[in-house]
Backbone bond lengths (Angstrom), bond angles and torsions (degrees), N, CA, C in turn:
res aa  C-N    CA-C-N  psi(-1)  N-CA   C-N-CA  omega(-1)  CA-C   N-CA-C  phi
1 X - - - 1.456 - - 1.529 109.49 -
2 X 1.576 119.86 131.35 1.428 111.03 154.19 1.086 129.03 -127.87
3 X 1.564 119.86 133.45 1.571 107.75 -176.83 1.310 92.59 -95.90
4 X 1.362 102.66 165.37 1.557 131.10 163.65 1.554 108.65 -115.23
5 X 1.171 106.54 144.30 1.764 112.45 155.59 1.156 106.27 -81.23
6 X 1.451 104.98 166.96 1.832 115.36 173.96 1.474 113.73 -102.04
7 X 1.216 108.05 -52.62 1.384 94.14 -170.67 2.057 122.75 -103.43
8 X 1.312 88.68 133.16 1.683 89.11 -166.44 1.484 96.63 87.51
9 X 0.990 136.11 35.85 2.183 142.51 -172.94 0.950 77.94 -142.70
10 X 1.795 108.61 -112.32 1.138 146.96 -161.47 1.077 115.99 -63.64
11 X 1.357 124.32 -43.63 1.476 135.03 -170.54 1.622 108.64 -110.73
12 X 1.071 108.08 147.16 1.382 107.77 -175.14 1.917 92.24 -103.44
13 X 1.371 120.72 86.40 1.110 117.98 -171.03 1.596 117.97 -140.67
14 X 1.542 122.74 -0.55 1.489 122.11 169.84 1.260 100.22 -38.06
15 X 1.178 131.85 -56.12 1.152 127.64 -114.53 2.134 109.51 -91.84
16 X 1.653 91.79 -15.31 1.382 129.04 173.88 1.940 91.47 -69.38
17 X 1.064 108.24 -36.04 1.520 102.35 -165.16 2.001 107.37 -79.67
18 X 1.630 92.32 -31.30 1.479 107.44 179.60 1.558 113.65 -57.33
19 X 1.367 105.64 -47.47 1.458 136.35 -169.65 1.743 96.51 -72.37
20 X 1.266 123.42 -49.33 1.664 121.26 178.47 2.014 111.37 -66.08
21 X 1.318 92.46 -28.97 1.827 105.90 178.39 0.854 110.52 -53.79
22 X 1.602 116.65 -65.71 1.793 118.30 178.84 1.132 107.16 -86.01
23 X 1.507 158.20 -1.80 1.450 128.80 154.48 1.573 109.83 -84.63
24 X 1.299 113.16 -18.12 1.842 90.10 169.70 1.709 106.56 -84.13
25 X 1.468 112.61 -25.26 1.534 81.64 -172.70 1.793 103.89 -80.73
26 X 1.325 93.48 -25.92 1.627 85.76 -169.26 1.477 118.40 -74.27
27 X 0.918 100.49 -0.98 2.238 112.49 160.04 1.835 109.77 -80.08
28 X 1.207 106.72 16.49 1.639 110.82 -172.98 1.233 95.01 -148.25
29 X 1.617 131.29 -18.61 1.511 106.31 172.25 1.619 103.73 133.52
30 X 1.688 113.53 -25.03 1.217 131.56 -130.90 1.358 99.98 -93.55
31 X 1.408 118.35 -168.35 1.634 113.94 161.35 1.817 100.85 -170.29
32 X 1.329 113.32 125.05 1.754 107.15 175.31 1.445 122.54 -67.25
33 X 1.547 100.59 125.86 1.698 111.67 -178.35 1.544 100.62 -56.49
34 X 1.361 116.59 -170.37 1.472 122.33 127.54 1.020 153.78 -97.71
35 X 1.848 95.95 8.04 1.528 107.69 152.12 1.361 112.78 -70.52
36 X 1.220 106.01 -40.67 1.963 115.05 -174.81 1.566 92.80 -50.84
37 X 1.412 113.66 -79.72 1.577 115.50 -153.58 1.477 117.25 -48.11
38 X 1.507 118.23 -23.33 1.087 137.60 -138.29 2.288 85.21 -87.97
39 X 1.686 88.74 -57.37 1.591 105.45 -161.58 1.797 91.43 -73.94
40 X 1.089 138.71 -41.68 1.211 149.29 -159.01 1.732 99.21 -66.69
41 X 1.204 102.67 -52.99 1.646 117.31 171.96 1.472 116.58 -47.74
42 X 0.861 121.50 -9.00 1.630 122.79 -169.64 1.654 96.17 -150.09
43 X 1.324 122.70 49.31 1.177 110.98 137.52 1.390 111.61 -155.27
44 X 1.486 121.69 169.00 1.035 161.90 -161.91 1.836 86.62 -53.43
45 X 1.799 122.51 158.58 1.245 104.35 168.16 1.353 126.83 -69.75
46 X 1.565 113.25 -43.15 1.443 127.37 162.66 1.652 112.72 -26.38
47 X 1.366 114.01 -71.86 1.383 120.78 175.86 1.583 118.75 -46.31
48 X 1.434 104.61 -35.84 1.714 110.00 -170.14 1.493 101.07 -68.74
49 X 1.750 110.49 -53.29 1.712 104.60 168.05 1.471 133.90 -50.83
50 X 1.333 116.90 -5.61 1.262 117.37 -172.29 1.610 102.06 -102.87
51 X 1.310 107.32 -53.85 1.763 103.10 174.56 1.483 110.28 -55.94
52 X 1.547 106.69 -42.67 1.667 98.47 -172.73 2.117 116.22 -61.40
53 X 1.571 98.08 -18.14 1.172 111.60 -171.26 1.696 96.56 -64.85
54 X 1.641 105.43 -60.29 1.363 135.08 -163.70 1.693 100.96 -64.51
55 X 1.137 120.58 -54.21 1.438 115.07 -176.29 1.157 114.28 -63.06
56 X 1.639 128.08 -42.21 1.012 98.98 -165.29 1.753 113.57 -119.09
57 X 1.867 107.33 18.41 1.325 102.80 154.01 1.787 93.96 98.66
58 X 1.340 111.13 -10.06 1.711 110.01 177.36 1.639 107.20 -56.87
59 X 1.588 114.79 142.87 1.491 140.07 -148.94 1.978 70.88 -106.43
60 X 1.169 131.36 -34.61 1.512 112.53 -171.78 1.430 118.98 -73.39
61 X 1.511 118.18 149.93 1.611 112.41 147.83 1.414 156.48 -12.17
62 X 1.174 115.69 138.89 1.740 100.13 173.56 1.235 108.55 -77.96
63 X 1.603 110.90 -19.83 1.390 97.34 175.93 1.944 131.72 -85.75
64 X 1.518 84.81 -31.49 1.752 92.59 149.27 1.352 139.60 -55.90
65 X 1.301 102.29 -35.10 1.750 120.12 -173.55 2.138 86.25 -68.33
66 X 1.621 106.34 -59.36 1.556 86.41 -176.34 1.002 112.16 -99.77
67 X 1.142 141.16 68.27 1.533 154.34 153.99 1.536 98.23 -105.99
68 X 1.699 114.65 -59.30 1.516 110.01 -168.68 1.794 104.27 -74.88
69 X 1.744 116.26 -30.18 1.428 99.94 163.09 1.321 118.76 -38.63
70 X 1.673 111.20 -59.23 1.408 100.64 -162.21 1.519 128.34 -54.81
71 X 1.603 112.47 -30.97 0.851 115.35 -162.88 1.687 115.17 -93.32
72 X 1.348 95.97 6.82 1.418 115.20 173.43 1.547 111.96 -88.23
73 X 1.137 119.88 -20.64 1.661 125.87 -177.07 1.545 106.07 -127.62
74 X 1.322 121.43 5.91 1.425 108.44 161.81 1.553 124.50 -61.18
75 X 1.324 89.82 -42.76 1.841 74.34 179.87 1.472 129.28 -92.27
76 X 1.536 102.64 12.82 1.634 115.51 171.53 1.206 82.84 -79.01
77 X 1.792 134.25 -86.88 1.397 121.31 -148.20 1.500 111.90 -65.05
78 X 1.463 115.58 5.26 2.031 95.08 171.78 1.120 101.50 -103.85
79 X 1.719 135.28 -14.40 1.181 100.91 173.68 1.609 105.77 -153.64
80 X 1.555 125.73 29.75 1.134 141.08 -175.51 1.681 126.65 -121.64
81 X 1.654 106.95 -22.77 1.158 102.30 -169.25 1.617 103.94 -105.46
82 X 1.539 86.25 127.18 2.003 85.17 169.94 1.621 134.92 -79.56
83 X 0.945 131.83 153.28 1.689 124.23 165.78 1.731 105.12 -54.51
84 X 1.078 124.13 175.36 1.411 135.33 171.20 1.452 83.24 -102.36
85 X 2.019 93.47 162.75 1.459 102.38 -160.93 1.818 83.64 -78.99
86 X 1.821 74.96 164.12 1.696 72.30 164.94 1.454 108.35 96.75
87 X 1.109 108.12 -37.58 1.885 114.28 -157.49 1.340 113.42 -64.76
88 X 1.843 110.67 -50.75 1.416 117.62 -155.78 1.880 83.07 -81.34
89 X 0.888 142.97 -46.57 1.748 165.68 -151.42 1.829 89.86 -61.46
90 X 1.628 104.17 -54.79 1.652 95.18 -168.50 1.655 99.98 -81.38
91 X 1.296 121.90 -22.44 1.408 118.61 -163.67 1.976 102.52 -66.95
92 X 1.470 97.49 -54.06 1.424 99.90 147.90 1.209 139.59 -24.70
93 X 1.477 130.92 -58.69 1.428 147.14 165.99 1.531 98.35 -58.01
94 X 1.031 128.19 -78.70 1.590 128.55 -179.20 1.667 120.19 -24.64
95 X 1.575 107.48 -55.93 1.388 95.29 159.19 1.275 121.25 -118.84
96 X 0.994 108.80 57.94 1.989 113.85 139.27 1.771 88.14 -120.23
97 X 0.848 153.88 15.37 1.412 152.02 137.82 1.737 106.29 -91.96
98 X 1.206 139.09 21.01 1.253 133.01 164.63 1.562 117.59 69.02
99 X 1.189 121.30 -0.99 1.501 134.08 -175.03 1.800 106.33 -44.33
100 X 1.062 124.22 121.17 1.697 108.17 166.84 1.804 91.05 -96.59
101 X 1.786 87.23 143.62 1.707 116.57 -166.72 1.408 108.32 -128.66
102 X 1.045 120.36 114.65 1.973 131.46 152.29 1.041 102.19 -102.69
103 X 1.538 94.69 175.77 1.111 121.87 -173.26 1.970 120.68 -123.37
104 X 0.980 114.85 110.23 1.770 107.32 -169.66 1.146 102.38 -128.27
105 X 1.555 104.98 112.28 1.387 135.14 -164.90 1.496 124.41 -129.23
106 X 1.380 122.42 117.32 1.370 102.24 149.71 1.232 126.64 -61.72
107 X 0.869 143.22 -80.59 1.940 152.44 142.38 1.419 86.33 46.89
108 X 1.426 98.46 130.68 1.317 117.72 175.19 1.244 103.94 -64.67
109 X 1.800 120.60 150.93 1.409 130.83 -155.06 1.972 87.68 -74.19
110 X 1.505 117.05 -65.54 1.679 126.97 -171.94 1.539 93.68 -37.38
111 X 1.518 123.07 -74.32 1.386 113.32 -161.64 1.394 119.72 -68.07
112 X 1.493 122.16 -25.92 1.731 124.02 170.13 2.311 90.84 -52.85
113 X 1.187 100.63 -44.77 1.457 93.30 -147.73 1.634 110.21 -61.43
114 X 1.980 100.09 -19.81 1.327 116.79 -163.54 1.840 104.62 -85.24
115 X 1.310 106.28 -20.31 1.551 122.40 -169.00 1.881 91.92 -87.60
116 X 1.326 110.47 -50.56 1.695 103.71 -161.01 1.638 84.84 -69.94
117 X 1.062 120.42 -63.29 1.827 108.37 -173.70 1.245 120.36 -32.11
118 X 1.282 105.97 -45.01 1.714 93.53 179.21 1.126 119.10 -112.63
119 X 1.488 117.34 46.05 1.347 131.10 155.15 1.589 116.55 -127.41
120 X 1.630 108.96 11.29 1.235 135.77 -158.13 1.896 109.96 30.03
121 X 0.979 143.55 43.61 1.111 145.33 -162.20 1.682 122.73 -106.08
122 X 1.331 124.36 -10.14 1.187 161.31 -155.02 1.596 98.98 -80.75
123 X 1.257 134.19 -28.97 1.107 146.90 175.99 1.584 110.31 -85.35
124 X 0.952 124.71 -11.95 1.408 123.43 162.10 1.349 141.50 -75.90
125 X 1.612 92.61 -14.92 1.395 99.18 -175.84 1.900 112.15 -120.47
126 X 1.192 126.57 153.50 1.546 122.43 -166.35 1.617 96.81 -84.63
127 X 1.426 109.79 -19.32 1.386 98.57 -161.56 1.433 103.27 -166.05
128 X 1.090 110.53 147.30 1.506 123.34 -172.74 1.777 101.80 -107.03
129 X 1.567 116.12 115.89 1.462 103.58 -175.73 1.717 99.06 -118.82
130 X 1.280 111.32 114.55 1.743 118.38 -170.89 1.391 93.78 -97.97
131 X 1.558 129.21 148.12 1.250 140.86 -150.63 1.728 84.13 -106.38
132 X 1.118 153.47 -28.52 1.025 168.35 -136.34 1.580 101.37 -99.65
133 X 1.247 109.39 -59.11 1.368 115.99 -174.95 1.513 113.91 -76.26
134 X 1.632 111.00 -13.27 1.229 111.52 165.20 1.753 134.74 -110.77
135 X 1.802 81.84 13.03 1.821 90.68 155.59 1.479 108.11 71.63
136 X 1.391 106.21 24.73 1.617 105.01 -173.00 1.618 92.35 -145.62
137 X 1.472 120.11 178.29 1.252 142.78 173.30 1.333 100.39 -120.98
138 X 1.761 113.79 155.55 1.555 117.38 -169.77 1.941 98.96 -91.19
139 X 1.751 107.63 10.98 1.706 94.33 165.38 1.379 110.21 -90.88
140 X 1.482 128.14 7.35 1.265 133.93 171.18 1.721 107.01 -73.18
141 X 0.879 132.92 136.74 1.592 138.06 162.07 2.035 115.33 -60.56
142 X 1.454 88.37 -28.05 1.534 96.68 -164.43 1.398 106.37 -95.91
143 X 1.197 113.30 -13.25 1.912 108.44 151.72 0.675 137.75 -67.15
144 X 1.753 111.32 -18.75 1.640 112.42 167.72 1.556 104.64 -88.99
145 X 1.303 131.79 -15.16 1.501 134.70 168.91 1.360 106.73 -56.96
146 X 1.454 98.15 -61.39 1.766 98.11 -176.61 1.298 120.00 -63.58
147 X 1.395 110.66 -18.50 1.739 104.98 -167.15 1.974 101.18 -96.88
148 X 1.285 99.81 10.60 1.894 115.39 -173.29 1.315 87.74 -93.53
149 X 1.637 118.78 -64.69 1.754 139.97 -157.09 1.560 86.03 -57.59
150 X 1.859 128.60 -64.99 1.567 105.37 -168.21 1.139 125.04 -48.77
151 X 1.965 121.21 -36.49 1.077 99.91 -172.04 1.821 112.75 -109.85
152 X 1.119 97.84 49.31 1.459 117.24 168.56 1.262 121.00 48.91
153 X 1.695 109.10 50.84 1.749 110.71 176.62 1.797 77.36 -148.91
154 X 1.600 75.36 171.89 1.547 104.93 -177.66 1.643 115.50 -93.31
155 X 1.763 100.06 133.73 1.962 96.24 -167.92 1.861 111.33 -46.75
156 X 1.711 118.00 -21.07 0.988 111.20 -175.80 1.689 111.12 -75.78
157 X 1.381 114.26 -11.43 1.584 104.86 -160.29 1.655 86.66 -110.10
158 X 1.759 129.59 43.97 1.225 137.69 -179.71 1.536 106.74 -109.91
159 X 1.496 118.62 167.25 1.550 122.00 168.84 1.435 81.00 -137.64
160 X 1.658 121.29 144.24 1.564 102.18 173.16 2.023 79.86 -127.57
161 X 1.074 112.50 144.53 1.530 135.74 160.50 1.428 113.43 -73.40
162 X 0.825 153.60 127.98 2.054 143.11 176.25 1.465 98.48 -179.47
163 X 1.467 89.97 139.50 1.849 93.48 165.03 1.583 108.27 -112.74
164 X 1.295 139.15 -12.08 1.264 122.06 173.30 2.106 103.84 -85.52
165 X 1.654 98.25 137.97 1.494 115.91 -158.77 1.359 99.73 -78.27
166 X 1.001 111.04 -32.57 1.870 115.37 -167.18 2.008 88.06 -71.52
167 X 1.080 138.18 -44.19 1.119 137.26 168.05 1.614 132.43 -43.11
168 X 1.725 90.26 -56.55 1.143 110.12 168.31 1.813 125.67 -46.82
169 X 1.962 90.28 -48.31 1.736 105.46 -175.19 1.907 101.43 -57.47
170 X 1.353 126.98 -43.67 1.009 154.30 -132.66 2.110 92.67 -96.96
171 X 1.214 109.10 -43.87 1.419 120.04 -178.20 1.535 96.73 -75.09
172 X 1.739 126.79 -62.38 1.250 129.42 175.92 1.851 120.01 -44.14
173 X 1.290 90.23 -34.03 1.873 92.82 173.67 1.578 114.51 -67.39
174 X 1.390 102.76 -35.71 1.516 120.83 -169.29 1.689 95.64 -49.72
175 X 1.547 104.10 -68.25 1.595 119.52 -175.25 1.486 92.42 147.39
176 X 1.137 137.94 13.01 1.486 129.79 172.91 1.743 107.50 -74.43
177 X 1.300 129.83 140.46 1.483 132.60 133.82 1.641 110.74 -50.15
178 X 1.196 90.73 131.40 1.875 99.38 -170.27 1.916 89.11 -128.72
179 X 1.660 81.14 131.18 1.777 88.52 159.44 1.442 92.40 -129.45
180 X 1.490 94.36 148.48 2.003 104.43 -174.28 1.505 71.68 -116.30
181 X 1.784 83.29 154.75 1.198 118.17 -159.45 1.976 96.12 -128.82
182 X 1.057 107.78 93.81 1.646 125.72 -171.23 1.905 103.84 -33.45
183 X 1.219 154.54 158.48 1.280 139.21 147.98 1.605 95.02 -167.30
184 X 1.740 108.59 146.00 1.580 119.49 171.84 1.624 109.49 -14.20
185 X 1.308 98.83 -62.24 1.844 108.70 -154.15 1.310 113.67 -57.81
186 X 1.299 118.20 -9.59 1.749 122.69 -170.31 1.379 101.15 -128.46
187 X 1.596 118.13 -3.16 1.769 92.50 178.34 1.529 129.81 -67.59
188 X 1.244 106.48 13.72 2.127 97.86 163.13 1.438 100.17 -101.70
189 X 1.142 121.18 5.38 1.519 129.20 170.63 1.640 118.86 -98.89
190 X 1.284 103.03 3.18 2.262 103.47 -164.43 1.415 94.47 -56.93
191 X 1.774 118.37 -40.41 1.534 101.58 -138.59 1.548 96.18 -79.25
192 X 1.583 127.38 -38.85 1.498 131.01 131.54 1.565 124.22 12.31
193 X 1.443 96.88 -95.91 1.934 101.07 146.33 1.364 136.25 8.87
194 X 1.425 73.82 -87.48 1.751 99.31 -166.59 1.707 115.99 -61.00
195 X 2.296 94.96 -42.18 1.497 102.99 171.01 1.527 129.43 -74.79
196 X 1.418 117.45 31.88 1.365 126.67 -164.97 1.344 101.58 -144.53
197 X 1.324 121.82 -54.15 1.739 130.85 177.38 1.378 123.51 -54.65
198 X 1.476 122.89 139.83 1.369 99.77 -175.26 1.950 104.09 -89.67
199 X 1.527 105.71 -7.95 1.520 107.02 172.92 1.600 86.74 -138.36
200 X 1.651 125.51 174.72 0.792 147.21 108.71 1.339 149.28 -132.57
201 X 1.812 133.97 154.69 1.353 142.17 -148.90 1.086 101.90 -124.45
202 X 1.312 111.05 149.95 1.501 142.57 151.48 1.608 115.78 -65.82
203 X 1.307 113.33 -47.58 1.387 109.93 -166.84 1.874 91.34 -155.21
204 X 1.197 89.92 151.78 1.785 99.95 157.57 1.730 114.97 -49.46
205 X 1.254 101.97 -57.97 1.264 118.73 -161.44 1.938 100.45 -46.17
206 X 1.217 96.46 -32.60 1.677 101.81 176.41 1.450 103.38 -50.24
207 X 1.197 135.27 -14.14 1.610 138.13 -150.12 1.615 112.49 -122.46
208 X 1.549 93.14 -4.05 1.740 99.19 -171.21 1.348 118.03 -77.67
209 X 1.260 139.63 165.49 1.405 150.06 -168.88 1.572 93.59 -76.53
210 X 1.163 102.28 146.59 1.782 104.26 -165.82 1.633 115.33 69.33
211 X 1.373 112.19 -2.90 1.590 93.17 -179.82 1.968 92.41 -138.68
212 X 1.170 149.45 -49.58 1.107 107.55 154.13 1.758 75.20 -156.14
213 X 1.440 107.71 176.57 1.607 142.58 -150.18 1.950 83.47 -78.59
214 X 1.772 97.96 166.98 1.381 122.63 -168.22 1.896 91.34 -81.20
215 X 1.523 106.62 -62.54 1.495 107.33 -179.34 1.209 125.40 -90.35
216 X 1.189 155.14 33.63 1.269 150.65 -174.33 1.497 98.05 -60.06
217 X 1.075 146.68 -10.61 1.656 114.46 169.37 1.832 119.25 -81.89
């Protein structure tokens, strides 16, 4: 089995999240530290509304805070955010090689659904596993257990795809083979990465037929 993450993986889409950071705070006055971006990045959405509530002293909701997120990045993922090269090309290779593929995502369930549609890609995978619905964050070890147990294999007989490292460390504890997947948003984090992954890539395309094999680790 391999999951992939979506965003900053598959999707070339942190950066949609960077861009939603400073126009909601900066409609209040505000501006994101790099403690903020740093802690905000590694959690769950639920969790992100509560620190963002807590850090910075906002009188609104967690459920307001992600109501106006969402509606701040809806129309990047329906019709703005691209795949990373490479992505749709290996997903391809995987099954005409028989690979079974999920998907393990934070990414909100509406906007993952609005990004795979219009990249038609949604058909590749048996199952969509959102970290959200399972009440955990991907720095837990036991989200990648649980998200192995739904689709009925063992975390050791996994490959997981992800570019955030704290995820990665957290998948490798589980018993998964982890390849990190390089992207803008984590490069003061590579060497991180690299010390947690049992491979890591630049691009899919590194993975294509004619350019090197699915398992080499």
């Amino acid at each position: 089995m391999i999951f992939f993450d979506f965003d900053g993986t598959l999707a070339d889409s942190n950066g949609v999240w960077e861009r939603v950071d400073v126009e909601f705070l900066g409609r209040r006055g505000l501006e994101p530290t790099a403690e903020y971006s740093h802690t905000v990045a590694h959690c769950i959405f639920p969790q992100a509304a509560a620190y963002t509530r807590e850090y910075y002293g906002l009188s609104m909701s967690d459920r307001a805070i992600m109501d106006e997120w969402t509606e701040l990045a809806r129309e990047a993922y329906a019709r703005q955010v691209p795949l990373k090269p490479g992505a749709r090309a290996f997903l391809e290779q995987c099954a005409r090689q028989g690979e079974r593929m999920a998907l393990l995502t934070a990414c909100l369930p509406d906007l993952c659904a609005a990004a795979l549609a219009r990249h038609g890609i949604g058909g590749f995978f048996e199952d969509c596993v959102f970290v959200q619905e399972l009440g955990m964050d991907k720095r837990q070890p036991e989200t990648f257990r649980l998200a192995a147990r739904r689709l009925g294999v063992e975390p050791e007989g996994c490959t997981l795809f992800e570019d955030s490292p704290g995820a990665c460390a957290a998948a490798r504890e589980a018993g998964l083979t982890v390849v990190g997947v390089l992207d803008p948003f984590y490069a003061p984090y590579e060497g991180e990465l690299r010390a947690v992954c049992h491979r890591v890539i630049g691009s899919f395309a590194q993975l294509l037929e004619g350019n090197q094999p699915l398992t080499p680790w």
